[in-house]
N, C-alpha and C positions, 0 to 999 in steps of 0.2 A: 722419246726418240722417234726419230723416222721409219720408215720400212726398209727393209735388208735385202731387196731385190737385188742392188748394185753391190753393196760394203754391208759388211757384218760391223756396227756400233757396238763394240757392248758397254753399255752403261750400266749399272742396278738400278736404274732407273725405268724411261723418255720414258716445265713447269715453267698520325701522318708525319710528313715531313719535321726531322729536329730540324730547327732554325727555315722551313719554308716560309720564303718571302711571299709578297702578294703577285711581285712580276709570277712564281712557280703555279700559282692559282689562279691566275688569269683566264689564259689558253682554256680552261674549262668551264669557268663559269661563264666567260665571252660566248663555250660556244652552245651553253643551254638560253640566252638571252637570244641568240639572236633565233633559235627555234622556235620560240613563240608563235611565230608566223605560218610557220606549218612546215611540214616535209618537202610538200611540193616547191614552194617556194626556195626554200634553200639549195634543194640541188636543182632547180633551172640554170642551165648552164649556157655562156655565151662565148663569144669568140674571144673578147676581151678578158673575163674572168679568167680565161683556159690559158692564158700566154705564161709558158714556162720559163723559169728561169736559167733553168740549167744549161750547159753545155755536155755535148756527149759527143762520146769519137767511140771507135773501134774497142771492143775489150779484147784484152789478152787470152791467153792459155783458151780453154773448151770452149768459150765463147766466141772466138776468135772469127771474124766474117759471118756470126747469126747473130749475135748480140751487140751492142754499144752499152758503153759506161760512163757514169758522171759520178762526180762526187757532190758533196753539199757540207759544209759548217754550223754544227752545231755545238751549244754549250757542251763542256764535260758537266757542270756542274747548275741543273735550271733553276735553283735557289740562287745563282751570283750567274746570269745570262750574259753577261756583258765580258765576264772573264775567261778563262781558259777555253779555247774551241779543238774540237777534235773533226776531223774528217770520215764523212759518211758514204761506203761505194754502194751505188745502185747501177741496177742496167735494164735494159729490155729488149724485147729483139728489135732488132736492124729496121727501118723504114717505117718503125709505126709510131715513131711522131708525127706522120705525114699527114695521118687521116686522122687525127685527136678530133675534129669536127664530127666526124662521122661516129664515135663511140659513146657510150651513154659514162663512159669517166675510166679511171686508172684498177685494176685489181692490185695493190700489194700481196706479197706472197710472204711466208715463210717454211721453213722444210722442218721445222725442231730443233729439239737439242736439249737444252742451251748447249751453244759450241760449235754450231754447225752453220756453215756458211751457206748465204743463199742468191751470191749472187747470179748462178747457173739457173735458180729456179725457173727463169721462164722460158727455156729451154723445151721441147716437143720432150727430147729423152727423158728429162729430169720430173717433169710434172705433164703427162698427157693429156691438158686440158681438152675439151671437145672443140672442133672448129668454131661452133657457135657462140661459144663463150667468149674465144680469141678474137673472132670478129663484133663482140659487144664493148671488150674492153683495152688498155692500152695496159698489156702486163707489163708488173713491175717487179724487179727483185732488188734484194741489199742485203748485203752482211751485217748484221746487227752489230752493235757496239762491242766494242773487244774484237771480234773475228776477223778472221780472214784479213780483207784488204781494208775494214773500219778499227782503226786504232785498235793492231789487236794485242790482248794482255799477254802475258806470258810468266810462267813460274820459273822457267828453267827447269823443269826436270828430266834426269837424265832418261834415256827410253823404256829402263824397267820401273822407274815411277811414273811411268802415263798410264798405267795400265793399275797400279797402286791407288793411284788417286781416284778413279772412279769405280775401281772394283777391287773392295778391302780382301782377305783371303774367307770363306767361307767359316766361321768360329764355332765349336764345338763344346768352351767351356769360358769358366770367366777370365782365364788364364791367357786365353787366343782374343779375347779382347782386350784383355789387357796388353798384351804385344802389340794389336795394330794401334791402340794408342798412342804409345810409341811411334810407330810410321806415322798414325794422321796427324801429330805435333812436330814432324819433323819436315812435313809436308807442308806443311800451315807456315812454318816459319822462311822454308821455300819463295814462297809466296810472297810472303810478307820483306824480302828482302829483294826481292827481283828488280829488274830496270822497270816495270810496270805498277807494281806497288802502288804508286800515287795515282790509279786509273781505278783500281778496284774498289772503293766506296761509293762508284759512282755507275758501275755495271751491274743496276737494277732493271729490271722488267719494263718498271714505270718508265725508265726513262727514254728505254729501246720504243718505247709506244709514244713518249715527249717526239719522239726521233722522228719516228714516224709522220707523228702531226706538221715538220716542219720538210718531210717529204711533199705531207699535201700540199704545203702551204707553196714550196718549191716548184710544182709543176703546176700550178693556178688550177687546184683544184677546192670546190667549197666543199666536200667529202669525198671520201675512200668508200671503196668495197676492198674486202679480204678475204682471202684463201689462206689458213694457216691447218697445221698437222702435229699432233702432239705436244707438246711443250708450245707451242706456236697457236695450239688454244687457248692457252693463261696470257700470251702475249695479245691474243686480239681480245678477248674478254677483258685485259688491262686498259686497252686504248678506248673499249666501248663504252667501260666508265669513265675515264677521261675525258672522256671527248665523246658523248653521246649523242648528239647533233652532227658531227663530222663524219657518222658511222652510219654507212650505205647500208649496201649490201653485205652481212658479214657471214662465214664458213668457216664453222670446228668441228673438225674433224678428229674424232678419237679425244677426247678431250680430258685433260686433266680435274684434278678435283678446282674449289674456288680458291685455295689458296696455294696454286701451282705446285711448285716441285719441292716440296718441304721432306720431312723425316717418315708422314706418313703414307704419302704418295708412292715413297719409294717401298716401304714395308707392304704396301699393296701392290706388289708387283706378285705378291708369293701368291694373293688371291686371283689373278689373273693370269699366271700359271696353271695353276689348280684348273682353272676353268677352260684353259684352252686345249691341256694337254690331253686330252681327250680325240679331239680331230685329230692329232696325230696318230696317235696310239689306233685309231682306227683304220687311218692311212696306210701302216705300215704293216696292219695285220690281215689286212684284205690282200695282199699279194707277199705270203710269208717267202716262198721262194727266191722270190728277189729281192727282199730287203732282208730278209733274215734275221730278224729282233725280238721275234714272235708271230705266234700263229694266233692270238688272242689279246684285242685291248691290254687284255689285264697280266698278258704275259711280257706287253712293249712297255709296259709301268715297271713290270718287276724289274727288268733289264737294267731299267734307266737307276733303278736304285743300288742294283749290282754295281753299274760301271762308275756311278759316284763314290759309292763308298771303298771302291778297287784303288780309284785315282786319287784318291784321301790320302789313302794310307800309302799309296808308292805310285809317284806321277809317271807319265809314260810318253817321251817322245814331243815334251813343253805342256801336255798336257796335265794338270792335276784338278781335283774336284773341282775347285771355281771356274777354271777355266773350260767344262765340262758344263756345269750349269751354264756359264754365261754364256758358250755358244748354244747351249740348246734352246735358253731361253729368249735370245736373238733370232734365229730360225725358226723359229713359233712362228714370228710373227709375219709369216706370210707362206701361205699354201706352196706358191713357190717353189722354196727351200726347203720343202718337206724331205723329197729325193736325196738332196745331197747332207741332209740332218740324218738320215735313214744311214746312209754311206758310211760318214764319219763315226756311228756309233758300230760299225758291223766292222770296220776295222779294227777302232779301238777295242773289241770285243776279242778279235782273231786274233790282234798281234802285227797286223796289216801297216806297213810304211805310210805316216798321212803326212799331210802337208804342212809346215810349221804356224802352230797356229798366233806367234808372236804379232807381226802384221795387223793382221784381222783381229787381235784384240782391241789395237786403238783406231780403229777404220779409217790409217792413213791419213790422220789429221795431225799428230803428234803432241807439241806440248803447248802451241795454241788452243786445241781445241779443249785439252785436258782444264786447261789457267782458266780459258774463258766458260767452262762449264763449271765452274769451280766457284767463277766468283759472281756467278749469278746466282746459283741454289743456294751461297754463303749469303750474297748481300739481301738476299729475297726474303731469307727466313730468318726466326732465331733458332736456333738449333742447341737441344741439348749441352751442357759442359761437364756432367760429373758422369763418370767412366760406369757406374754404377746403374745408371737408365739405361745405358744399351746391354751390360748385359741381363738387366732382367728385360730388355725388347726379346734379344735372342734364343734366353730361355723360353717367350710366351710365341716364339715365329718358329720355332722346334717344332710345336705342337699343332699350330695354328697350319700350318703350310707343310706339311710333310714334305714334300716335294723338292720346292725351292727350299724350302727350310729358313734358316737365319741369316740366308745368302746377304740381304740387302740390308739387313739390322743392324750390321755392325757398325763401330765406331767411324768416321769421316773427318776429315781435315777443317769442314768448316765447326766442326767439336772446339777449334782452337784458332780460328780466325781471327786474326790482327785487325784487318782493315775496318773499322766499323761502318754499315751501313748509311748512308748519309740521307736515308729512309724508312718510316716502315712501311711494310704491305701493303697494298693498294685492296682496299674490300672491297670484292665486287658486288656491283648493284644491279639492281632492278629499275634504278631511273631513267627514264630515257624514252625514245619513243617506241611500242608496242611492233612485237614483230618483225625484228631487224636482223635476229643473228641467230641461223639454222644453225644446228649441232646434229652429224649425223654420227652414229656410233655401234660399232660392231658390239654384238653378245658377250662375244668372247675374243676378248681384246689383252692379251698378256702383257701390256705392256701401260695401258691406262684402261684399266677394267670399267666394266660395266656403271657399277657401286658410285663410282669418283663424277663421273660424266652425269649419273644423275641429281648428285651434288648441283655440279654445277649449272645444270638446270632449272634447277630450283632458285640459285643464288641470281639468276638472270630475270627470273617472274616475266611476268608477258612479254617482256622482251624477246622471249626466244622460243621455240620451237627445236622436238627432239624427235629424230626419226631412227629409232633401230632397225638394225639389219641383222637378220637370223643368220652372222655366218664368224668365222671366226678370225683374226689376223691384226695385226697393229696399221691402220690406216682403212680407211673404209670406201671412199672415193675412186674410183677409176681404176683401182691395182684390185680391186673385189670383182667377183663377178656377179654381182647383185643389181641387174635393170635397174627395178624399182627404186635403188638406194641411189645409183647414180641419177637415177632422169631425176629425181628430187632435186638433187643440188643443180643442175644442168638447167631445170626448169625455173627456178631460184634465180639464180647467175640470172639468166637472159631473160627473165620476164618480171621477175621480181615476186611471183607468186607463192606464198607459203602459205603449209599446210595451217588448216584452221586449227587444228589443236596438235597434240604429240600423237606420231603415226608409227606402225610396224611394217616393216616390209617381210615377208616370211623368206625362209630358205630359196634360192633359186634352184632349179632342177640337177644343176652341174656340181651343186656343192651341199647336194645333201646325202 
């Protein structure tokens, strides 16, 4: 998931081919043949090459007079190219088709999720890239497949199952799994019966990164550079197999483990809690008198275990345990929101009137974002089916995670997913050309831990390059206050220079 600056997401989460024809295997083997020649070669770029095809006008709603928007046609299905097309929105800001000569090629962006729309990403508010970057390249955004204003899916549920769906109740015994069972099958069938149904076999990773490719191919570009965040790491680390020749400059930020948003991904949320809830706990105990939760780390720990297991046993004002963990474990994730996490817990402490926290469970996306996060972590992975795995997950995440506890263990919708896959997994690789795709990643990252990111490092081999950042919060880039961590990427972006081997940047003065 993305950062909570703006919207509180809460997810418990922020992640070959049956019957692929040769047309689906093309597109990547084409584009390791024509690398042959070298890097250089492939991205010399001419006036000719660079002639886009798209048309763009004016976009709607927050964009509306700083950005412009186009759409483009791609397969629903890149085993049968030829058949069913769905429509893809991108945009960028206003007038900088103008100078496409002058920039060294396009950045695509994405924000996370799965679920989460991006066509705002090139936005100054939304993504504060540095001027120098903006002046290197022609930022792009898009709603990935399913979302927003790209074919998006939809389950139909009603507003107390958006919040069901990506965040089961907290389980306690085998009994409360066995009940959400119950809701994730009823959930799943939701789904499986909705006007979208016949979209969901086909909102996979891969194909949002297929999608991608016929972006480049759309704006007469011979490779991309990207900036992706969260879940938007497995997305660009998907296309950089695919298409490892097409793959510029690339940036993962926070980054998931190598097989995205699976069952274990999410159970390591409880390990990156653990690990982050510390900066808070010190946050709020260096100035006890006005946050009130304690005068000691270890007394902001006890609190938090009081007021979950209070709101357990009798919720208070929409608030009950889950919804207690999920927002605290959303406000982790960015220094930010420490103050108003500090807040919320010193109310719910008193007895204090708070704000309903129904809204800000599904951060205002509804039951698009719910469908379309739904049926990517479904069609991405295989996911357990007998009731029996998750509760001995939840008995061993009891123990494992104090804290978050079993919060994320429990049983899920995609437990009982209709639509089958019309793919498996994309493994990511290490083939490619050396050196391509920076990963910068916070310590203490509660939301795609440490552990996962160095997975994924691993699974990239000389292709990539990992720069930690001694500080703690979900996104590491530009909302951190860590120089070092940003001029890395900043220097990356506009020059193309990476570190020769895997770098640390340590604590900055402000955030230690």
């Amino acid at each position: 998931m993305r950062k909570v600056v703006q919207t509180v997401t809460l997810v418990a989460g922020a992640l070959v081919v049956a019957a692929m024809g040769t047309a689906l295997i093309a597109p990547a083997d084409a584009g390791r043949q024509a690398s042959t020649t070298g890097a250089a070669q492939l991205l010399t770029r001419t006036d000719a090459a660079r002639q886009s095809t798209l048309r763009w006008a004016e976009c709607p709603g927050p964009g509306k007079g700083t950005l412009e928007c186009s759409s483009l046609e791609v397969p629903l299905d890149y085993g049968a190219p030829d058949g069913r097309q769905i429509k893809i929105a991108l945009s960028r800001p206003v007038g900088s088709g103008k100078d496409r000569a002058k920039r060294r090629g396009v950045l695509l962006m994405n924000p996370g999720g799965p679920g989460l729309a991006g066509l705002n990403s090139p936005l100054p508010a939304a993504t504060p890239l540095p001027l120098e970057v903006r002046e290197t390249y022609e930022v792009i955004g898009f709603d990935p497949r399913g979302v927003g204003r790209s074919a998006p899916v939809t389950c139909g549920f009603a507003p107390q199952q958006v919040s069901q769906a990506s965040n089961p109740r907290t389980p306690y015994n085998d009994a409360d799994v066995a009940k959400q069972a119950d809701t994730a099958e009823q959930l799943a069938e939701l789904c499986a019966a909705s006007k979208t149904a016949d979209l969901l076999p086909f909102m996979t990773t891969a194909n949002t990164a297929r999608d991608m490719d016929r972006i480049r191919e759309a704006l007469g570009e011979p490779a991309i550079s990207y900036f992706g965040v969260s879940y938007g790491t497995y997305l660009g680390a998907v296309y950089a197999t695919l298409f490892p020749h097409r793959s510029d400059r690339f940036v993962l930020d926070s980054s998931l483990p190598p097989e995205g948003y699976d069952i274990e991904a999410l159970r390591g949320q409880g390990e990156g809690f653990e690990e982050r809830f510390p900066d808070f706990g010190a946050f709020a105990a260096a100035d006890p008198r006005r946050y009130r939760i304690g005068g000691t780390p270890a007394a902001v720990r006890e609190k938090y275990f009081q007021l979950a297991r209070r709101l357990d046993t009798k919720p208070e004002q929409g608030y009950d345990g889950a919804t207690f963990r999920g927002i605290t474990a959303a406000l982790l994730r960015n220094d930010a929101t420490f103050a108003p996490l500090a807040e919320i817990w010193h109310k719910l402490d008193t007895g204090q009137r708070l704000k309903d926290p129904g809204q800000a469970a599904d951060g205002g996306s509804g039951s698009n974002f719910a469908g379309s996060y739904l049926a990517v972590i479904c069609a991405d992975n295989r996911w357990p089916q007998d009731v029996k795995t998750y509760q001995d997950n939840v008995d061993e995440d009891r123990v494992r995670y104090p804290m978050y506890g079993p919060y994320a263990a429990n049983i899920r919708p995609c437990a009982y997913w209709q639509a089958k896959p019309a793919e498996d997994r994309v493994k990511i690789s290490s083939d490619g050309p050396a050196a391509r795709v920076l990963l910068l990643q916070n310590l203490r990252d509660p939301a795609t831990p440490l552990a996962g990111a160095k997975r994924m490092r691993e699974a990239l081999g000389d292709r990539a390059r990992m720069v930690t950042v001694d500080q703690g919060g979900h996104g590491a880039y530009l909302f951190g206050a860590n120089k070092c961590g940003n001029d890395a990427v900043t220097d990356y972006l506009t020059t193309g220079r990476m570190p020769e081997q895997d770098t640390h940047c340590p604590a900055s003065p402000s955030t230690r």
